[in-house]
N, C-alpha and C positions, 0 to 999 in steps of 0.2 A: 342479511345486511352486508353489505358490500364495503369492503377492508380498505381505511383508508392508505394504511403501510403493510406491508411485508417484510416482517423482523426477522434476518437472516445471522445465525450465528453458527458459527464451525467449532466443535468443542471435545478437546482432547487432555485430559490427565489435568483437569484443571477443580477437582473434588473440594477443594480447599479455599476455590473462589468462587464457586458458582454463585451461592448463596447469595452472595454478594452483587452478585450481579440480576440475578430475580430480582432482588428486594427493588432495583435500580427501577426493574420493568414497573413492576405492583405499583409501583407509585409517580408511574407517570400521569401528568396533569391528562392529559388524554383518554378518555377513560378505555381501559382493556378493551370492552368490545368492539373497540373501534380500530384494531390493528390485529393481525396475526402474528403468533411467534414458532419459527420455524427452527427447530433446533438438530444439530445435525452432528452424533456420537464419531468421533473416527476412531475406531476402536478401543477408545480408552483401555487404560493398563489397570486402572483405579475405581472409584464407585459415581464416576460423571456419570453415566448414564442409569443407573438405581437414581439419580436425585435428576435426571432429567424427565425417566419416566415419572418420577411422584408431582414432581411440577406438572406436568402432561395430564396427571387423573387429579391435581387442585382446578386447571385451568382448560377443561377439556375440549371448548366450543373456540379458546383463542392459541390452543398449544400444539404443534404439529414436530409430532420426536421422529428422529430417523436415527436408523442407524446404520453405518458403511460396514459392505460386508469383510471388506480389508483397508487397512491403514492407507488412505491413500494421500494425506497431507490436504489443509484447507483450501487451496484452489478448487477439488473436485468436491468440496463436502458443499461450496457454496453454489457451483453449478447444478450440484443435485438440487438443490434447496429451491434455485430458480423454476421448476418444473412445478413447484406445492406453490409457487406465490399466487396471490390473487389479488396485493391490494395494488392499490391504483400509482402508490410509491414503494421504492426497494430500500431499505436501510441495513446498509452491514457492518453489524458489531461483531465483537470479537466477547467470546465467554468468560475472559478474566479481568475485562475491562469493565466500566461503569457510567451510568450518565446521569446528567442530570433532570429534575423532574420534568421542565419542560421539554428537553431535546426532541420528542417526537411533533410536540404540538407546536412550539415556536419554527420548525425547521417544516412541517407541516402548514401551515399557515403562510408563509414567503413563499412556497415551492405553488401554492393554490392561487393567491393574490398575483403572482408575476408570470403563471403560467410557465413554472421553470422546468429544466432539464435536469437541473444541479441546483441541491443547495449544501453550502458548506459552508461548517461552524470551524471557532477552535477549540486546541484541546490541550490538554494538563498532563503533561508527562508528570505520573504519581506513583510514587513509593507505595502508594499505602497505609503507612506510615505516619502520615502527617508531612511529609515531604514531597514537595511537587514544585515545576517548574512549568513556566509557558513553553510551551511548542510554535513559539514565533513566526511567523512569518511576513512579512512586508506587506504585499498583498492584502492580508488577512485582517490589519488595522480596521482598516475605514468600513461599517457596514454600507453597503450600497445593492443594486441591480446593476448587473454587467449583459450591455448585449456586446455576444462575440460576434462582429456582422465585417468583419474585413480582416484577410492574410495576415495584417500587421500587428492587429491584437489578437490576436490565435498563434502568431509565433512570438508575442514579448510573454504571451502564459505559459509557453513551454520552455523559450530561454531560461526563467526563471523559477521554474517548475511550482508558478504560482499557490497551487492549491494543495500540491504534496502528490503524492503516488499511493495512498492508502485509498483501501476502500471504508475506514471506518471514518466519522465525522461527516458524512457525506450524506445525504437522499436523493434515490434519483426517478425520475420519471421511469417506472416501469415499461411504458410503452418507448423511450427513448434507446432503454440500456435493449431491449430484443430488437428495435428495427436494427440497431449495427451491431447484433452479437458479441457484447462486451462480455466475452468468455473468460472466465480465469485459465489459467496456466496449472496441468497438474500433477500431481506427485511429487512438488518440491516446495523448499521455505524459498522462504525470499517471493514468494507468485507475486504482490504484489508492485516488484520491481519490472517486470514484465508487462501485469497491466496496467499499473496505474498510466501509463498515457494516454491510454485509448480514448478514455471518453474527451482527453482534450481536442481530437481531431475531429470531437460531432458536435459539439452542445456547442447552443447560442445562445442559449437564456441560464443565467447564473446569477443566483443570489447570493453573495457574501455576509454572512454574522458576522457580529464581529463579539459574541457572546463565546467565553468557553464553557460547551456543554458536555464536552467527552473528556473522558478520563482514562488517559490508555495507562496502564498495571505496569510499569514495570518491575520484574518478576528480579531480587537479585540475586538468585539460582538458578535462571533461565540455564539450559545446557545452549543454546546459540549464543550466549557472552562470555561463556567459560571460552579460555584459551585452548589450544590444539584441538577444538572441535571441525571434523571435515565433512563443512560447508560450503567449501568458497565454490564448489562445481553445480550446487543449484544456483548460487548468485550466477554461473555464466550460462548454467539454461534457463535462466529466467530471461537473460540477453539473448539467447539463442531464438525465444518465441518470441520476444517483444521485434525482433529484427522480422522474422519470417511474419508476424503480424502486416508491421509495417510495409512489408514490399507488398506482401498481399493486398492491401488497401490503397496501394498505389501513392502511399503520405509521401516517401521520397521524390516520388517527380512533383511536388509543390512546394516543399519547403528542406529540402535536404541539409543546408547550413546549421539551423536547430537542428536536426533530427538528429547529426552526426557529432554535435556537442552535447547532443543528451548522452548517448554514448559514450562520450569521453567522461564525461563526471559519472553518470549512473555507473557504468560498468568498467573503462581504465582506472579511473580515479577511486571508486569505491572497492575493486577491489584491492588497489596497493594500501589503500586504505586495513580494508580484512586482513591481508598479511600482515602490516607491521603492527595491529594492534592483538591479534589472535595466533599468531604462529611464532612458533622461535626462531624459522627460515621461512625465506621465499620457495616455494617449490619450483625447482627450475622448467619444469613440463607443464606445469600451469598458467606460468609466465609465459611461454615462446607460444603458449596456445592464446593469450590474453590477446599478445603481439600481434601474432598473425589473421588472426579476428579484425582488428580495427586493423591493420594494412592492408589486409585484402578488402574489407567491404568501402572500406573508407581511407586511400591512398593518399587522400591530398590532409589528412585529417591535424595534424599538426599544424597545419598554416591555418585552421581554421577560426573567424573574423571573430567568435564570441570567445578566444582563449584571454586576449590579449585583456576586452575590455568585463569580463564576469569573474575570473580565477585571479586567485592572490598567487603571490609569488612562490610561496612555497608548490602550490598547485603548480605552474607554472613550469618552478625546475621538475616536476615530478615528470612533467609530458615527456621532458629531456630523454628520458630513456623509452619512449617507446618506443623507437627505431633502431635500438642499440642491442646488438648482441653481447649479451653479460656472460662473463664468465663466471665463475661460482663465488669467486674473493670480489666479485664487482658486486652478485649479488647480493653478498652478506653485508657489504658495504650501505647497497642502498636501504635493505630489512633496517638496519643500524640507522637510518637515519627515517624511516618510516616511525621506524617507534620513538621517537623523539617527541615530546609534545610540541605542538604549537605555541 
């Protein structure tokens, strides 16, 4: 029988959530046989992978376990995965995360009925707990069909970073994501700051939920939200591939103006971001590398047309220094005002 989805999940040191996230699968409206779950160990430190194989010999005709032979961070665990898929759509969750019963069949169903590319739900920033919030987006309100069929709505989706840069909440036409090689980024966190644009420069057919079916975990031990953890250098090779992507595919000679304010928010602005919320200093060598990144690929980048009318002001003074040689009392200066809240 021929697999309606390919359930892609990356799973690492997550023992204590898995469970949790089976039970999510087992009882989706969809019945099991009709989707693959491709599960894929990256060396766990812990017993995810004892409870991924027992899942494997419960479910053995719909569970396909792998295991990486070195840590190599989730962008590569999901490319691997890509090679085992067979169903006709790709959905990639994350193993500490959860959904709900319908997510495969309702997002299954719009993706069949509209012939789509993409379909994307919202989703529940959750504690756990019993504590959870919307993961809002504008966009995301209105259920409708979107055809992307002209330059100007393919660049107000990425002004806006419409649909978000994750791969979870999403399905996609399997035969969509391999014609344009929507490859993850790997051996670092953050991949999906890297890919999530890609598939904005293919898909035409997109259907919007406006149902929250995913439930992303936030973990409040995560080691990435703990302070002085060093991070910020995969946030700038995730910018480093999403740049060499991009030239590769030739997106800057059609729409450079987005491209070069995605930048500015993805990567200037989100990292001064990472400093003043995660660091006690700015590291000065991280900075003059930030700098010389966005001046060298993108020169004119501070006069550019989406600062004025997308970023608040605080954002705004923040660009202030991208051209500025800081000295060390400058930069402690700005850190001091990075960790400020809003």
């Amino acid at each position: 029988m021929n697999k309606k989805v390919s359930v892609i999940v990356p799973c690492y040191n997550i023992e204590n959530f898995i469970e949790r996230f089976f039970a999510s699968l087992e009882n989706q409206v969809m019945p099991l046989e009709e989707f693959e779950i491709i599960l894929v160990d990256d060396c766990s430190k812990d017993h995810t992978w004892e409870k991924i194989c027992a899942f494997e010999q419960k479910h053995p005709e719909q569970v396909i376990a792998i295991q990486n032979e070195v840590n190599s961070r989730q962008g590569f665990s999901r490319n691997s995965a890509l090679s085992y898929a067979s169903g006709e759509y790709i959905a990639f969750l994350d193993g500490d995360d959860w959904v709900e019963p319908d997510y495969l069949s309702a997002m299954y169903e719009k993706a069949v009925a509209y012939d789509c590319d993409m379909v994307v739900c919202n989703a529940w920033r959750d504690f756990g707990d019993g504590e959870k919030y919307e993961m809002h987006k504008a966009e995301m309100q209105k259920e409708r069909f979107l055809s992307v069929d002209s330059p100007e709505i393919r660049k107000r989706l990425i002004e806006n970073a419409a649909f978000g840069v994750t791969a979870w909440g999403k399905l996609f036409k399997r035969s969509f994501f391999m014609e344009h090689a929507l490859y993850f980024p790997e051996g670092m966190v953050f991949e999906d700051v890297g890919w999530g644009i890609l598939p904005y420069l293919y898909f035409t057919r997109v259907y919007v939920m406006e149902d929250y079916l995913y439930h992303y975990f936030v973990n409040r031990n995560s080691v990435v939200l703990k302070k002085g953890q060093d991070y910020y250098y995969d946030l700038f090779k995730a910018n480093y591939f999403k740049y060499e992507q991009l030239q590769e595919r030739g997106a800057f000679d059609r729409m450079r103006d987005v491209l070069e304010f995605d930048f500015i928010v993805s990567f200037y602005l989100s990292a001064l971001k990472m400093f003043g919320n995660h660091y006690d200093s700015i590291p000065a060598q991280a900075f003059e590398e930030l700098q010389q990144f966005m001046l060298t690929r993108f020169p004119d980048c501070m006069h550019n047309p989406y600062i004025q009318t997308n970023l608040d002001e605080r954002s705004r003074m923040q660009i202030f220094f991208l051209d500025k040689k800081m000295s060390p009392k400058e930069l402690s200066e700005l850190h001091r005002i990075l960790s400020m809240r809003a």
